[in-house]
ROSENU-520170 format. One record per residue (C-alpha): residue in three letters; residue number from 0; chain; x, y, z. Coordinates in Angstrom, 1 decimal, always signed. Layout:
N
type:ALA, seq:NUM, mol:A, u:X, v:Y, w:Z .
...
***
This chain:
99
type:UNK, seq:0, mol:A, u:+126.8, v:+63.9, w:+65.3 .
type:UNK, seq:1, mol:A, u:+127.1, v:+65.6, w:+68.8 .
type:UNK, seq:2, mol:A, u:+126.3, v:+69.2, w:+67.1 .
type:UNK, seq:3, mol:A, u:+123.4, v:+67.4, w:+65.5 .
type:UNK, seq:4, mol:A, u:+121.7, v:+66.4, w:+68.5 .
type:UNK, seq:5, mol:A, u:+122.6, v:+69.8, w:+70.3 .
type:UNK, seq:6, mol:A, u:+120.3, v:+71.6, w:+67.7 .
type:UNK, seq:7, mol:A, u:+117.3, v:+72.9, w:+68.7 .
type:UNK, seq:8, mol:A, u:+116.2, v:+73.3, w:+64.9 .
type:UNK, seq:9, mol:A, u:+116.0, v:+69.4, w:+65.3 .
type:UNK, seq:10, mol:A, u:+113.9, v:+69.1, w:+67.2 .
type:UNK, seq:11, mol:A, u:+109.8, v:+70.0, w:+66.7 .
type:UNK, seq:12, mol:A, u:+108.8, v:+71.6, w:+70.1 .
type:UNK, seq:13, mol:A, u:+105.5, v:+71.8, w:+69.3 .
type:UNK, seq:14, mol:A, u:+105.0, v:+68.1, w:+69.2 .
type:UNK, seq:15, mol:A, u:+106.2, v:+68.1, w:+73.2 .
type:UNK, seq:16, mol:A, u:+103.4, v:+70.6, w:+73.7 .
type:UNK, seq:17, mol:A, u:+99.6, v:+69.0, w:+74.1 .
type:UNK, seq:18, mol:A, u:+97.1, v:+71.1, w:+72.5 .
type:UNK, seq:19, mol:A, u:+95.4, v:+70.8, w:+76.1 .
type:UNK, seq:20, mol:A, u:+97.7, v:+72.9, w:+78.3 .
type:UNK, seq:21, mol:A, u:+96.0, v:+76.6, w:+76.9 .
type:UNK, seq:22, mol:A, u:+92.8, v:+74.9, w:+77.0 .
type:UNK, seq:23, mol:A, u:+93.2, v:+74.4, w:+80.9 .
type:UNK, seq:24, mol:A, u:+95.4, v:+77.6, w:+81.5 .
type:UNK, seq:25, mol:A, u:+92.7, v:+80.2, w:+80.6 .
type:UNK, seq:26, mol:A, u:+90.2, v:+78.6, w:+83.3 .
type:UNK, seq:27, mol:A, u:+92.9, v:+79.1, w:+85.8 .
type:UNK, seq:28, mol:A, u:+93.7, v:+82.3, w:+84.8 .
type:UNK, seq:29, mol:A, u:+90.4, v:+83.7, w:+84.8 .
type:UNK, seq:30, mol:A, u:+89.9, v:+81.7, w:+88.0 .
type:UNK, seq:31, mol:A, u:+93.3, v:+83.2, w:+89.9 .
type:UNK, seq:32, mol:A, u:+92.0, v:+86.8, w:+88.7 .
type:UNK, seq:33, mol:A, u:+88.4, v:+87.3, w:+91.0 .
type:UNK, seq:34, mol:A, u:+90.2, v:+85.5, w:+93.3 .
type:UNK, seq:35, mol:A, u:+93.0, v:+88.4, w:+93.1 .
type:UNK, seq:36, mol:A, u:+90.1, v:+90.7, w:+93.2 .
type:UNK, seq:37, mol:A, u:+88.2, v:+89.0, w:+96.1 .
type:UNK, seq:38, mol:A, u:+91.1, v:+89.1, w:+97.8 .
type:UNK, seq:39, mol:A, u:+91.8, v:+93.0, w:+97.4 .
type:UNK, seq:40, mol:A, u:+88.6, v:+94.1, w:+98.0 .
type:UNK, seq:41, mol:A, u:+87.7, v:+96.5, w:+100.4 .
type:UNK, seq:42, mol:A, u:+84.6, v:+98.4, w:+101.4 .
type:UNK, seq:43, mol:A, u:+84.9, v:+101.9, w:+100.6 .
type:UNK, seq:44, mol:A, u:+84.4, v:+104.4, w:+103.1 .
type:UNK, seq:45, mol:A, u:+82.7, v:+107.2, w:+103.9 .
type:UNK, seq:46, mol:A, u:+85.7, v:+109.1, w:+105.2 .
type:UNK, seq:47, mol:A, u:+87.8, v:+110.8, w:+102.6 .
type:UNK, seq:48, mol:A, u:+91.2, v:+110.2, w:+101.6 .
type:UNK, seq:49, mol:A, u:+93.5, v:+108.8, w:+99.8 .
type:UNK, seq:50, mol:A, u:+92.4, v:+105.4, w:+97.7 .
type:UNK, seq:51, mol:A, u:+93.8, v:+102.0, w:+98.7 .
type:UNK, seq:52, mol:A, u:+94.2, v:+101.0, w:+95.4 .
type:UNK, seq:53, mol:A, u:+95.8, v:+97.4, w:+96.0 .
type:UNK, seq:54, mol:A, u:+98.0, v:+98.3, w:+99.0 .
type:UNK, seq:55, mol:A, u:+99.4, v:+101.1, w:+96.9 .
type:UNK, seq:56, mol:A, u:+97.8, v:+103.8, w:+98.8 .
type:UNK, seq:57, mol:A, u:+99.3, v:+103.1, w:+102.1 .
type:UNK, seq:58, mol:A, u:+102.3, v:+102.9, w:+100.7 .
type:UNK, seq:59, mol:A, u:+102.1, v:+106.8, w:+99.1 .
type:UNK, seq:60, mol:A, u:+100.2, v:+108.2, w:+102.2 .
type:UNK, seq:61, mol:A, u:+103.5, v:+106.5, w:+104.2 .
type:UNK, seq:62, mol:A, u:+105.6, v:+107.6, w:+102.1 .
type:UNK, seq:63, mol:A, u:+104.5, v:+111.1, w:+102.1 .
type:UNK, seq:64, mol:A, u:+104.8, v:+111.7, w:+105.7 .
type:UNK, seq:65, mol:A, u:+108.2, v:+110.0, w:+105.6 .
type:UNK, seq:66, mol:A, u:+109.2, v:+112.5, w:+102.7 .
type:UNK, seq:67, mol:A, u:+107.5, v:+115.4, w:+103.9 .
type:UNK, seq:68, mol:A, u:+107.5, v:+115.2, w:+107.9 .
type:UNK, seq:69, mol:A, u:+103.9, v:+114.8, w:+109.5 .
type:UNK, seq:70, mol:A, u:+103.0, v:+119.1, w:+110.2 .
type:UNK, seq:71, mol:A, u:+103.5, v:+119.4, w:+106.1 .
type:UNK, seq:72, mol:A, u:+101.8, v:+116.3, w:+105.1 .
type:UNK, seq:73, mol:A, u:+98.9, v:+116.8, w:+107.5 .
type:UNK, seq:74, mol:A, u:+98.6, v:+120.1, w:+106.3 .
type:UNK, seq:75, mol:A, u:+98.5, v:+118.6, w:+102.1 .
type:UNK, seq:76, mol:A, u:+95.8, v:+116.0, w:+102.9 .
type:UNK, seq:77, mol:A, u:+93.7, v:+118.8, w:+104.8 .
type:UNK, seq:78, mol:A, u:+94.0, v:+120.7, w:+101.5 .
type:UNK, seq:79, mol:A, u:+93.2, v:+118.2, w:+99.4 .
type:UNK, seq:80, mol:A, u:+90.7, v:+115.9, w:+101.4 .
type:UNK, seq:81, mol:A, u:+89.0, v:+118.3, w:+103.8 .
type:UNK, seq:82, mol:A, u:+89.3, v:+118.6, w:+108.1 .
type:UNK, seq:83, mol:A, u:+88.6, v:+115.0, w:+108.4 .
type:UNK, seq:84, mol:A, u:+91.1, v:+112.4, w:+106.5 .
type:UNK, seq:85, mol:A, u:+91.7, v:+109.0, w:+106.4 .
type:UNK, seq:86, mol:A, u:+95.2, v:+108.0, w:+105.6 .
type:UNK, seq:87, mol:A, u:+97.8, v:+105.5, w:+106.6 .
type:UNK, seq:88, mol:A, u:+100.9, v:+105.5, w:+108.5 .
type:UNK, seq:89, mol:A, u:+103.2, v:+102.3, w:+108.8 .
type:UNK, seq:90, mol:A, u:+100.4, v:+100.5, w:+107.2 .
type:UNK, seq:91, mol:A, u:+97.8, v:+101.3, w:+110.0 .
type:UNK, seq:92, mol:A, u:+94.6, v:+103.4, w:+109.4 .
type:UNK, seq:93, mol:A, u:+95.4, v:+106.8, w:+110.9 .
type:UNK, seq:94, mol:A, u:+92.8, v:+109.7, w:+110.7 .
type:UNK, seq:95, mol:A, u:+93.8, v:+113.4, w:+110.5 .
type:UNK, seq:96, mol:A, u:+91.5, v:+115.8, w:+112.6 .
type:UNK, seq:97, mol:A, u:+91.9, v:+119.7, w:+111.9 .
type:UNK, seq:98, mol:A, u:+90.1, v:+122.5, w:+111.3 .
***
């Protein structure tokens, strides 16, 4: 009798389940995305650079200059992006001047 009641078989989970809750859950959803998106807006800019991309951008362009010391990293983002470059160091805009 104990195993019986231990049984998930025995038990119809659908029935605890109202037909409601993914009725309500996609409005939310849709809801918490453009808030999400709102949220991680930013204006782009007329500088070039590296993306921000959702706070993953800062993260590289950090990690880069961490990995690659700041004369070597400078000197990949003037390659890539031109004299004038926007990145970010220690999650603060930085901008690279060279020519």
């Amino acid at each position: 009798m104990v195993l019986e009641t231990l049984n998930p078989m025995h038990y119809n989970l659908t029935s605890l389940v109202p037909d409601t809750v993914p009725v309500a859950t996609v409005p939310i959803l849709i809801l918490m995305f453009f808030l999400f998106l709102i949220w991680n807006h930013e204006e782009t800019s007329s500088i070039p650079g590296p993306g921000y991309c959702m706070g993953i951008g800062p993260l590289i362009s950090h990690g880069r200059f961490l990995w690659m010391g700041v004369g070597n990293a400078c000197n990949y983002y003037n390659k890539t992006y031109g004299e004038f470059v926007r990145v970010w160091i220690s999650g603060e805009e930085t901008f690279i001047i060279s020519k």
